[in-house]
C-alpha positions as CSV (number, residue, x, y, z in Angstrom):
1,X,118.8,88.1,111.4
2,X,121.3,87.1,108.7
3,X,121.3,83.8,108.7
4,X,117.3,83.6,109.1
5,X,117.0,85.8,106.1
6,X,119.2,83.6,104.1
7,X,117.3,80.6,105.3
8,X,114.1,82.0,104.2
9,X,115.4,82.7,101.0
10,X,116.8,79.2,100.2
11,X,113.4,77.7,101.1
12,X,111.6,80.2,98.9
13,X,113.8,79.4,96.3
14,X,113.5,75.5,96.7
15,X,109.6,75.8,96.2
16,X,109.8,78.2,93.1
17,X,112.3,76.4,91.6
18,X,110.2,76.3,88.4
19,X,108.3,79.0,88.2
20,X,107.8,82.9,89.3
21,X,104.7,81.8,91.6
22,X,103.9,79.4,93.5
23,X,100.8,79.1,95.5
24,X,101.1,76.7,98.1
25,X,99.0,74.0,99.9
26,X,99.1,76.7,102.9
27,X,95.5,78.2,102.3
28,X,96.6,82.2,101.8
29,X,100.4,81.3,101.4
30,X,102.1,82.3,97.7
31,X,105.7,82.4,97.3
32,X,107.3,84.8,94.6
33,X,110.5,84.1,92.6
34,X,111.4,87.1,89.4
35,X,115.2,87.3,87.8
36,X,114.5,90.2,86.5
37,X,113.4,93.3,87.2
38,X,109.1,94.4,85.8
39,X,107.4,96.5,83.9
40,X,104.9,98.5,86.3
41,X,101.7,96.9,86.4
42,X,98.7,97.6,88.2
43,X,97.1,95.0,90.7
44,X,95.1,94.9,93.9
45,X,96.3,94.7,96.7
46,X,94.2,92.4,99.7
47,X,94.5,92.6,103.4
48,X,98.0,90.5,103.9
49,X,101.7,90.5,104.4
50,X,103.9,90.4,102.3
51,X,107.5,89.8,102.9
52,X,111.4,89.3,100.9
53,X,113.8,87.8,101.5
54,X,115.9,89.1,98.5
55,X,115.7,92.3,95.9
56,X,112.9,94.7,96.4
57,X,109.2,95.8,95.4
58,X,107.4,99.2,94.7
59,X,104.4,99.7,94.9
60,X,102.2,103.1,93.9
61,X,99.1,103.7,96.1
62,X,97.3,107.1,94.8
63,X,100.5,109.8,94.9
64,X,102.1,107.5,98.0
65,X,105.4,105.2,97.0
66,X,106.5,102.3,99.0
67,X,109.2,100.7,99.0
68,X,109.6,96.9,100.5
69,X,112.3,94.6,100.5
70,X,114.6,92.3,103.0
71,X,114.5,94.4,105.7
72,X,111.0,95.7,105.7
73,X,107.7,94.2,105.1
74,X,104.4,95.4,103.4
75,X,101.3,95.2,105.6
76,X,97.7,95.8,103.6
77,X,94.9,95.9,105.7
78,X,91.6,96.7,103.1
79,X,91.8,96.0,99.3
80,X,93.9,98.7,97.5
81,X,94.0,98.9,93.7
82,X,97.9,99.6,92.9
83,X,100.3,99.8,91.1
84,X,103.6,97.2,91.6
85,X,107.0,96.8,90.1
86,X,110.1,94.8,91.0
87,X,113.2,97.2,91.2
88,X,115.9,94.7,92.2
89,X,116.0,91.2,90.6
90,X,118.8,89.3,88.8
91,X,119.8,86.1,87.9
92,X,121.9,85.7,90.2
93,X,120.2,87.2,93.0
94,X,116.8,86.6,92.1
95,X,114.2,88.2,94.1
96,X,112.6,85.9,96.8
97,X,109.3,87.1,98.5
98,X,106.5,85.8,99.9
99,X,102.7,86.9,100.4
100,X,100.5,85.6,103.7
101,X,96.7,86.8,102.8
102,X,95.2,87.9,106.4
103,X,91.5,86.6,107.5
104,X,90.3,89.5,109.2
105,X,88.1,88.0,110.9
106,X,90.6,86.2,112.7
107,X,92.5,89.5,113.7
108,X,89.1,90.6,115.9
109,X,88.6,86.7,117.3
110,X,92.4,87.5,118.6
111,X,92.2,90.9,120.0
112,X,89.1,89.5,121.7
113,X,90.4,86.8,123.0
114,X,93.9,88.3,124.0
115,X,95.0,91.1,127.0
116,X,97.3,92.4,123.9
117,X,100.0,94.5,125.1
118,X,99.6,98.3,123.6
119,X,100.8,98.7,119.6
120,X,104.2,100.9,119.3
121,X,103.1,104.4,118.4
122,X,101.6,104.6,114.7
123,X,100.2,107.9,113.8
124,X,98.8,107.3,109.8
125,X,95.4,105.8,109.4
126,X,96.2,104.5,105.6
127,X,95.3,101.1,104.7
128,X,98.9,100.7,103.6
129,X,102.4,100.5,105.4
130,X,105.7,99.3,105.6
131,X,107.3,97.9,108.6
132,X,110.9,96.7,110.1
133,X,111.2,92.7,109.6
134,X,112.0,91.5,112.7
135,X,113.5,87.8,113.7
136,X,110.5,86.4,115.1
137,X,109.0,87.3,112.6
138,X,111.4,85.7,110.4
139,X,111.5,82.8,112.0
140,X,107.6,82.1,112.1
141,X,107.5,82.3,108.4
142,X,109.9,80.1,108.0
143,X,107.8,77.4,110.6
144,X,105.1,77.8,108.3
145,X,107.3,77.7,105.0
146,X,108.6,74.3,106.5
147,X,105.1,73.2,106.9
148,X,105.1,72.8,102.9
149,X,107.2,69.1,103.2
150,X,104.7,67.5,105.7
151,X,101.7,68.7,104.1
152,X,99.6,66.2,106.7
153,X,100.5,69.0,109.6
154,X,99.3,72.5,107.3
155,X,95.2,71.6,108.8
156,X,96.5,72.0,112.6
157,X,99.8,73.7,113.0
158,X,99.4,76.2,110.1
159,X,96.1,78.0,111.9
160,X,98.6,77.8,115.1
161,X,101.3,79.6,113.1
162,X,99.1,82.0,111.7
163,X,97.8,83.2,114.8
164,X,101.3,83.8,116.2
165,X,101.9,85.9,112.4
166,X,98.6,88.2,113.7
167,X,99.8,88.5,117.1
168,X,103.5,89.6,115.6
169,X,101.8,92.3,113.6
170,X,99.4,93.0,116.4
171,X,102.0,94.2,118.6
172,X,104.2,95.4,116.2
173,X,105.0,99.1,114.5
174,X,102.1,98.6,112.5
175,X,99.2,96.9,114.6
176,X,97.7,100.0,115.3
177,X,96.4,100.1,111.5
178,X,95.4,96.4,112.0
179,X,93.6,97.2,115.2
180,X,91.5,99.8,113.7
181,X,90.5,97.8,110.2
182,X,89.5,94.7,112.7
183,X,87.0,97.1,115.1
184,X,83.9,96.5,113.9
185,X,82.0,100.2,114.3
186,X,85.3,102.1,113.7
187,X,85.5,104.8,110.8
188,X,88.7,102.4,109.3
189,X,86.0,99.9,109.4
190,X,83.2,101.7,107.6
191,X,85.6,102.4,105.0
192,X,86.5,98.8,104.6
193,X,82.7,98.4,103.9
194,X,82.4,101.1,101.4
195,X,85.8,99.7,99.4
196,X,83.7,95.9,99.3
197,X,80.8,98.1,97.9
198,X,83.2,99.7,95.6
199,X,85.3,96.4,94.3
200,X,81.6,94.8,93.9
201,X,79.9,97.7,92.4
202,X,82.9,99.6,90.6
203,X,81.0,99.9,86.8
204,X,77.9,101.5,88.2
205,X,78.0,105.2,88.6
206,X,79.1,106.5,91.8
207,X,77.0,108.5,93.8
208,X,79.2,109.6,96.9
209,X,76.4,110.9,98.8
210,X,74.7,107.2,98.8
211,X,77.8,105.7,99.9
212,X,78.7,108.0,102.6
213,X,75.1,107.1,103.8
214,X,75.4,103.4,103.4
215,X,78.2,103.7,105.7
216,X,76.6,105.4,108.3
217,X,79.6,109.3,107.7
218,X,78.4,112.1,106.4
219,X,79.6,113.3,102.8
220,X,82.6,115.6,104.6
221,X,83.7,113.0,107.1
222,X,83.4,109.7,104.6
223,X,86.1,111.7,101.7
224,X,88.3,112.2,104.3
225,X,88.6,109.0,106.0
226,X,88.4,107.5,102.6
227,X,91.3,109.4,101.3
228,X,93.3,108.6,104.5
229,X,92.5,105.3,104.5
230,X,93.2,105.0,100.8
231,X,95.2,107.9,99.3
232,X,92.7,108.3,96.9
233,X,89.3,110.1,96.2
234,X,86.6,107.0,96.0
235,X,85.9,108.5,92.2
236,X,89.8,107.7,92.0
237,X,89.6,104.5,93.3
238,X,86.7,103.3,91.4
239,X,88.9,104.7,88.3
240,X,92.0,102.2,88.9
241,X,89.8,99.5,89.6
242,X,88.0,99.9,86.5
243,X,91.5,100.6,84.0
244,X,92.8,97.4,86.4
245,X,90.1,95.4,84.9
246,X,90.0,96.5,81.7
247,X,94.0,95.8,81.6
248,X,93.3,92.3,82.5
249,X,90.3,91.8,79.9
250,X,92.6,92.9,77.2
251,X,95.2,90.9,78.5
252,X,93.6,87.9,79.1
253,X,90.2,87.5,77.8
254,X,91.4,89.1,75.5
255,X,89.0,91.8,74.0
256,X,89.6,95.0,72.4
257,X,90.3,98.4,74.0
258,X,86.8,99.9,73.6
259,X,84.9,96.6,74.7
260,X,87.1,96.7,77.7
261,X,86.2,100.5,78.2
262,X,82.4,99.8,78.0
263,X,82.6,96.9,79.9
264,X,84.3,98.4,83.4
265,X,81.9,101.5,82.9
266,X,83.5,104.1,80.5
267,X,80.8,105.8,78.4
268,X,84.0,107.3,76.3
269,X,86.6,105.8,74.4
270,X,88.3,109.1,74.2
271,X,88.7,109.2,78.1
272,X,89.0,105.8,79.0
273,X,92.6,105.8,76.9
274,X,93.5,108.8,78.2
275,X,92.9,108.0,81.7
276,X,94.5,104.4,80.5
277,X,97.6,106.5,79.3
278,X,98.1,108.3,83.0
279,X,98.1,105.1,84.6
280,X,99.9,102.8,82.7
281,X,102.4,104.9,80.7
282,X,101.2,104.1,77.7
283,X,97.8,103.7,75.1
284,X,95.9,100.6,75.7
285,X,97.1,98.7,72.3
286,X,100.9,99.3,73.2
287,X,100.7,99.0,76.4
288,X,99.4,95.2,76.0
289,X,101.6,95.0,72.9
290,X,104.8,95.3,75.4
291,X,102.9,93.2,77.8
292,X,102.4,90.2,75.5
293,X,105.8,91.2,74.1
294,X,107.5,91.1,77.7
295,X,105.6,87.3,78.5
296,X,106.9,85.8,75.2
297,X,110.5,86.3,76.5
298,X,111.3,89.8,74.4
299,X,111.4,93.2,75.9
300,X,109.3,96.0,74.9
């Protein structure tokens, strides 16, 4: 497991050699390289794996905390707005991770086409888990990781590779979560619809009622499946994917605070920095202060 792990690491590290991300010819495949350790910053979160190879992640789903790093791996299986931050990082022992997006899709065409041995107990239905690295599964990242110097193979044997990835975490401590996500008709699966309606939708107003019913639950059932799939209300969730967005709008675009409020949905200034403030830590103009602050190479 050892000597895996370091070999992981050293080919993670070849390939960011120049940079803190690097997404690779593998369609789906990023690798992750930080010397330091972040700021928290919030981010969403799409059905994938994501594993390290050295230091450690946390990562803030509604009042959940998770904790990833060499010796477990993250599993998302819907699109979760969180918040991330990495808590070991150095120089010289730089974190090393790496992020596999998963095609849903292709975990149903493989439970229907497989006699898949039963999952290892898993009682939680959140969309959201950690899970023990194991060497094969070590090992088949680091097949696909090699893939990267004979770029002519990635078409045909990264698909293979891939498959064997979903059959690892099929049959893993975690592939019951997967299992229900990838059943079409399942309630895991109706709330997978109602979060696409949500990350599509989220600066409309939210009538819950409508939702439920678009999803086929009634009011009571569709806030608790909701909230166990996501550890969140779905008036919560819409709110971290709006203060995500604005985040990134003042960030990036850039625009000022109360554009970015009226332009995820906020009909308030007043609330949208004080809902801003809870999540973040801080007032929207300071908080992308010490952002821009942090990117130029200074520390808030």
């Amino acid at each position: 497991m050892e000597a895996a792990r370091e070999a992981l690491g050293k080919s993670i590290a070849r390939w960011t050699d120049n940079g803190e991300l690097f997404t690779t010819a593998v369609p789906g495949l990023a690798l992750f390289r930080r010397e330091e350790p972040t700021e928290p910053t919030g981010g969403m979160y799409e059905p994938s794996i994501c594993l390290v190879a050295q230091g450690a992640k946390r990562v803030l789903l509604g009042d959940d905390t998770y904790v990833y790093d060499a010796h477990h791996y993250l599993i998302t299986s819907v699109h979760l707005p969180t918040v991330v931050q990495i808590i070991e990082a150095s120089r010289q022992k730089p974190y090393l991770g790496l992020r596999l997006t998963l095609d849903l899709r292709e975990v149903s065409q493989l439970m229907a086409d497989s006699n898949l041995p039963p999952p290892r107990t898993q009682q939680s239905s959140r969309g959201m888990a950690t899970g023990e690295v194991t060497l094969p599964l070590l090992t088949v990242f680091q097949r696909l990781i090699d893939l990267l110097a004979e770029q002519q193979d990635i078409p045909i044997l990264a698909p293979i590779i891939e498959r064997e990835i979903i059959y690892r975490l099929l049959v893993g401590d975690q592939g019951t979560r997967l299992r229900q996500i990838a059943s079409a008709g399942s309630q895991s699966n109706q709330i997978t619809r109602a979060i696409d309606w949500l990350k599509s939708n989220y600066t409309s107003p939210l009538r819950i009622d409508d939702l439920a019913k678009q999803v086929n639950m009634s009011t009571s059932t569709f806030h608790h499946h909701f909230r166990a799939v996501t550890a969140m209300s779905p008036l919560q969730f819409q709110k971290r994917l709006r203060l995500n967005e604005a985040r990134r709008l003042m960030l990036v675009e850039p625009v000022d605070a109360t554009t970015a409020a009226f332009q995820v949905g906020y009909e308030s200034t007043s609330q949208f920095s004080r809902e801003y403030s809870r999540l973040f830590g801080a007032p929207p103009l300071r908080d992308i202060a010490n952002l821009r602050q942090v990117a130029n190479g200074g520390r808030a």
